[in-house]
C-alpha positions in Angstrom: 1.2 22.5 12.7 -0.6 24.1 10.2 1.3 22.6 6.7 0.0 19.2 8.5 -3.6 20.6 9.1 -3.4 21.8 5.4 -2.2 18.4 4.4 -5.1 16.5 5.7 -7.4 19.0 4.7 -6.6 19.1 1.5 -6.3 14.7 1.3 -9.6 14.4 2.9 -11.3 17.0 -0.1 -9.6 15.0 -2.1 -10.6 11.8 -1.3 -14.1 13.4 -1.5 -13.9 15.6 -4.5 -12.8 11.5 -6.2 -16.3 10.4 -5.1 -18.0 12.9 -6.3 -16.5 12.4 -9.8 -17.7 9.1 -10.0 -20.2 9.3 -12.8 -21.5 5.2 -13.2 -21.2 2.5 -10.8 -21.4 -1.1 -10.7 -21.5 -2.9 -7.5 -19.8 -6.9 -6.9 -22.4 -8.8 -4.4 -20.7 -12.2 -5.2 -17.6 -13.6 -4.3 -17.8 -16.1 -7.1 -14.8 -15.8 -10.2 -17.2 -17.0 -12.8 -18.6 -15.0 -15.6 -22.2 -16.6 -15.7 -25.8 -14.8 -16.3 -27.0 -16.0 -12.9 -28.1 -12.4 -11.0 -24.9 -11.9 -9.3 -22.1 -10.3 -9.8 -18.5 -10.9 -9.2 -15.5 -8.9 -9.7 -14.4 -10.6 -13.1 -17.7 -9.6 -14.4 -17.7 -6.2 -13.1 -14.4 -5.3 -14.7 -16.3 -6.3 -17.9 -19.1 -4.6 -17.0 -16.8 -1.7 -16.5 -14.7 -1.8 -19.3 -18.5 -2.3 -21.6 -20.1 0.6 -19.9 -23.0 -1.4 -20.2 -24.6 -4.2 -18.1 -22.6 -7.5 -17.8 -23.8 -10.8 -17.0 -25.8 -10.2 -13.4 -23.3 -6.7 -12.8 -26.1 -3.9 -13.5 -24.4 -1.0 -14.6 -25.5 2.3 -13.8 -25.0 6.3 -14.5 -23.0 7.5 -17.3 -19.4 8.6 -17.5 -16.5 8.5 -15.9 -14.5 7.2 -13.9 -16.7 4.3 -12.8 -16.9 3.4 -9.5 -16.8 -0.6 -8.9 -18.0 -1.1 -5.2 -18.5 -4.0 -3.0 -22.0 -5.1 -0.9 -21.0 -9.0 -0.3 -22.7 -9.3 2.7 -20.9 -7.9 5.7 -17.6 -7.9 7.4 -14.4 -9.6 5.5 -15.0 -11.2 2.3 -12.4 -13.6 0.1 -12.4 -13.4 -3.6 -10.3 -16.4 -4.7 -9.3 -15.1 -8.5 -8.3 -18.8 -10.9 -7.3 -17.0 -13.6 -6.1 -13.4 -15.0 -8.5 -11.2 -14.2 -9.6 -8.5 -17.4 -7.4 -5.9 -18.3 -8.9 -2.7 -17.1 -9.2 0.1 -19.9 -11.2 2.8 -18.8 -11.0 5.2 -15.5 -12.2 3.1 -12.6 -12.4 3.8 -8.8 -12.3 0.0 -7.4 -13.1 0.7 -3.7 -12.8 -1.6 -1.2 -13.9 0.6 1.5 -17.1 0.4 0.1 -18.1 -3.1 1.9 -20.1 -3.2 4.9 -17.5 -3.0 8.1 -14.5 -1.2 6.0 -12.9 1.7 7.6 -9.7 3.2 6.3 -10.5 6.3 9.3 -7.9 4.8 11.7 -4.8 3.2 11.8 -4.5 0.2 11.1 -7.2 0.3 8.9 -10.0 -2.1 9.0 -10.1 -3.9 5.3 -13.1 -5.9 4.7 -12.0 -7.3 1.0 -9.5 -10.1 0.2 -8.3 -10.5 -3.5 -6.1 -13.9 -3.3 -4.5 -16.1 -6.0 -5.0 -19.7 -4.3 -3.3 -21.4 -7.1 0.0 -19.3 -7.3 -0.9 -18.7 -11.4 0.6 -16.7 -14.0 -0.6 -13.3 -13.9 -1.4 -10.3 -12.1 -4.3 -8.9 -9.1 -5.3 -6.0 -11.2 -3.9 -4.7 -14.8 -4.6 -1.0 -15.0 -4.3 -1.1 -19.1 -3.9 2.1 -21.6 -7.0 4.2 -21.3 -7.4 3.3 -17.6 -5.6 6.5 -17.2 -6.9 8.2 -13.7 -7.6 5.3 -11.9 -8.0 4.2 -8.4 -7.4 1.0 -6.2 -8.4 1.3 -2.3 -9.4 -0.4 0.3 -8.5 -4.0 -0.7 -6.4 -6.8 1.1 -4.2 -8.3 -2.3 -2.3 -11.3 -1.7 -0.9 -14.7 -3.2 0.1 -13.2 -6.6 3.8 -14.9 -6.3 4.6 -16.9 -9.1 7.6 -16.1 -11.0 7.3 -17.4 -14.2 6.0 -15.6 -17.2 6.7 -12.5 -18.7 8.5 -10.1 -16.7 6.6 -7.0 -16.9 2.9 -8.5 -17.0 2.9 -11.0 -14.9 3.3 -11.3 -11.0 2.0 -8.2 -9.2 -0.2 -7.2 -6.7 -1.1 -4.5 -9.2 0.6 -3.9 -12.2 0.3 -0.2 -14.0 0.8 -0.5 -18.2 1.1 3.0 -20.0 -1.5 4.7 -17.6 -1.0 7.6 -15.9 -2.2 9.6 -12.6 -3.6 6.7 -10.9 -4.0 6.5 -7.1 -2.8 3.2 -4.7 -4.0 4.3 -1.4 -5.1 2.3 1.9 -4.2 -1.5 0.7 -2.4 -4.2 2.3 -0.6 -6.2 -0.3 1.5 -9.2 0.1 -0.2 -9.5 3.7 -3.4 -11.3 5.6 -6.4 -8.6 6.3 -4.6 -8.1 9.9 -1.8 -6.0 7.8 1.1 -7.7 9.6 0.9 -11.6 8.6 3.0 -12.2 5.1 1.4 -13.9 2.2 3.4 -12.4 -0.9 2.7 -11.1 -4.3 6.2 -11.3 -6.3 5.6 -7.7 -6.9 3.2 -5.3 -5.1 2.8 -2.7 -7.6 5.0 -2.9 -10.5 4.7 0.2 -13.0 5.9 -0.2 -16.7 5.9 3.3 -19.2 3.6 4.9 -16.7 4.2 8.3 -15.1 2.8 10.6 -11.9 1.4 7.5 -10.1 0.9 8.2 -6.3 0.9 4.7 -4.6 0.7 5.0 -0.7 
């Protein structure tokens, strides 16, 4: 079928033509939540890190530009990040991509997910907040769960990923509201939940 060939074709140069846009990088080797000067970094800190386009904290931040690639070298195999509180808004382009951990493969299906973002305490707030100027984003690769609480504010609160006046972003190869094995149910209240946003692809 050649549309189908053309398809894939033209999603794996994509997928590759988003690396290769990826102008600065900073890489989580911790799966701590803190924000403390102690060498390592964790994904709170890395969002800063991110957001700063500058170093953060133990997060070395490198190359210039964006979008900025955050990636993941936590040892190897799957990897738990328990998050306590609201993690940072994001407000610049970012490529967070889970794929990039040691024994992550989104080549088959189902894919093989090697990073675990969980809300152990059921709190107020979101996985990720893709803010305005986080316009051209991209989440991959991660295993979002827990994020179920359903008090707060409506539109902010809740979600696997929530999407606030930014535009173009990708969602593509996650399991949200479920274990790493894709089929076991731990819910978010929302998985992606898109507010004054428009031509997000999520899938």
């Amino acid at each position: 079928n050649s549309r189908l060939v053309t398809t894939t074709l033209l999603a794996a140069l994509a997928l590759a033509a988003g690396a290769a846009q990826a102008a600065s990088n900073v890489t989580v080797d911790d799966t701590g939540d803190g924000t403390i000067n102690d060498g390592l970094c964790t994904l709170r800190e890395a969002i800063v890190a991110a957001n700063n386009q500058a170093n953060f904290d133990g997060c070395l931040f490198s190359g210039s530009g964006s979008p900025t690639t955050i990636s993941f070298a936590i040892g190897a195999g799957l990897q738990t990040i328990n998050v306590g509180s609201q993690l940072p808004a994001i407000a610049v382009p970012v490529v967070i991509d889970g794929l990039t951990q040691p024994g992550a493969s989104c080549t088959a299906w189902p894919p093989t997910l090697a990073i675990q973002i969980s809300s152990p305490t059921n709190g107020q707030y979101n996985g990720f907040t893709l803010n305005p100027g986080s316009d051209g984003s991209t989440i991959r690769g991660l295993v979002i769960n827990g994020f179920n609480n359903n008090q707060g504010y409506a539109f902010n609160f809740n979600a696997a990923i929530n999407i606030y006046q930014s535009a173009g972003n990708h969602v593509e190869c996650n399991f949200l509201g479920t274990l790493p094995d894709g089929t076991t149910a731990a819910a978010n209240l929302r998985g992606v939940d898109i507010n004054s946003s428009s031509n997000n692809v999520i899938g």
